[in-house]
N, C-alpha and C positions, 0 to 999 in steps of 0.2 A: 622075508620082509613083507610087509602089509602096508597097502598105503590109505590114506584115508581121503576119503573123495571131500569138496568143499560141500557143506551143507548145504540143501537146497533153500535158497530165498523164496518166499509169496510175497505178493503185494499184504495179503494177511497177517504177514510179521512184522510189518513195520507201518502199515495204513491204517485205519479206516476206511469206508466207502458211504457216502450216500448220496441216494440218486431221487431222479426225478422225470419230468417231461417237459417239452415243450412241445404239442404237436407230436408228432413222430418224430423225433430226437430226443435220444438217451440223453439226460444231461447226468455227469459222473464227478462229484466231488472225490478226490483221495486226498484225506488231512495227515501227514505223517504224524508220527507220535514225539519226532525228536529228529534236532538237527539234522543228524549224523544220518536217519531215515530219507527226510528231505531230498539231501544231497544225494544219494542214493539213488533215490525215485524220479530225480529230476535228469540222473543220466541216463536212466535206464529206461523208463517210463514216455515215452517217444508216442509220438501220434500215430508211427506207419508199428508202433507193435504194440500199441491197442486196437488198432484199425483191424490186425493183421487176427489179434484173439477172437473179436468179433464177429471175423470172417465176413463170408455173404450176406450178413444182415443189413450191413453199411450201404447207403446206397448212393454217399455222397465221400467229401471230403473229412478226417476227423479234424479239431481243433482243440487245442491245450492252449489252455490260460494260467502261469504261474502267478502264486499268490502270497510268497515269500513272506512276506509280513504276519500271514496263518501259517505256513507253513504246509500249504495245500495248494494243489492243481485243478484245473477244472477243465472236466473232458465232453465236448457236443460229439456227439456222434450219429449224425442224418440218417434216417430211415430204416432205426435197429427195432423203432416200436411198430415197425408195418399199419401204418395208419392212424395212428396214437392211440389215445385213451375212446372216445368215440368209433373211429373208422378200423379198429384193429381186432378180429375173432377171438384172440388168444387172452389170456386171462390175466398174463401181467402190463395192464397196457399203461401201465405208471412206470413200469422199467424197476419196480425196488428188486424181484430178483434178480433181471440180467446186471444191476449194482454192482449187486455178491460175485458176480458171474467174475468180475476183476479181480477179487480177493484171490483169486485160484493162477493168479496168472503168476511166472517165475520170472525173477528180475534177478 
């Protein structure tokens, strides 16, 4: 007898992402694609396990704001751009790819 494991979820399979700055703070829209996504994302999709994928980059609180009406979250996350778009070495100081970085996360 074989059993079959539950498929793995991404935020990728049921999201979109896009992102931005403000300052050094990731800001991370996730628009589900459908209901049934939403409700999904919004239980699973929790501040302390975005905070937690981000790891040591965080250097504050994170904050989610539900937007039920879109059908989207919106995630700040303090101190993930090290300095922002001027004060930061690193080459995505607009955050679009640490965005993506969420698409990879399993909910």
């Amino acid at each position: 007898m074989t059993t079959t494991a539950a498929a793995v979820r991404r935020v990728d399979d049921l999201a979109d992402v896009r992102a931005g700055d403000k300052g050094d703070t990731l800001i991370v829209a996730v628009l589900a694609r459908d209901p049934d996504a939403y409700a999904h994302l919004t239980s699973r999709l929790t501040e302390d396990v975005v905070a937690a994928h981000y790891g040591e980059l965080i250097t504050g609180r994170a904050r989610r704001t539900c937007q039920p009406n879109l059908m989207a979250m919106v995630f700040e996350l303090p101190g993930v751009l090290g300095g922002g778009v001027t004060g930061s070495p690193v080459l995505d100081g607009h955050g679009k790819t640490l965005g993506y970085h969420l698409l990879s996360l399993e909910v």
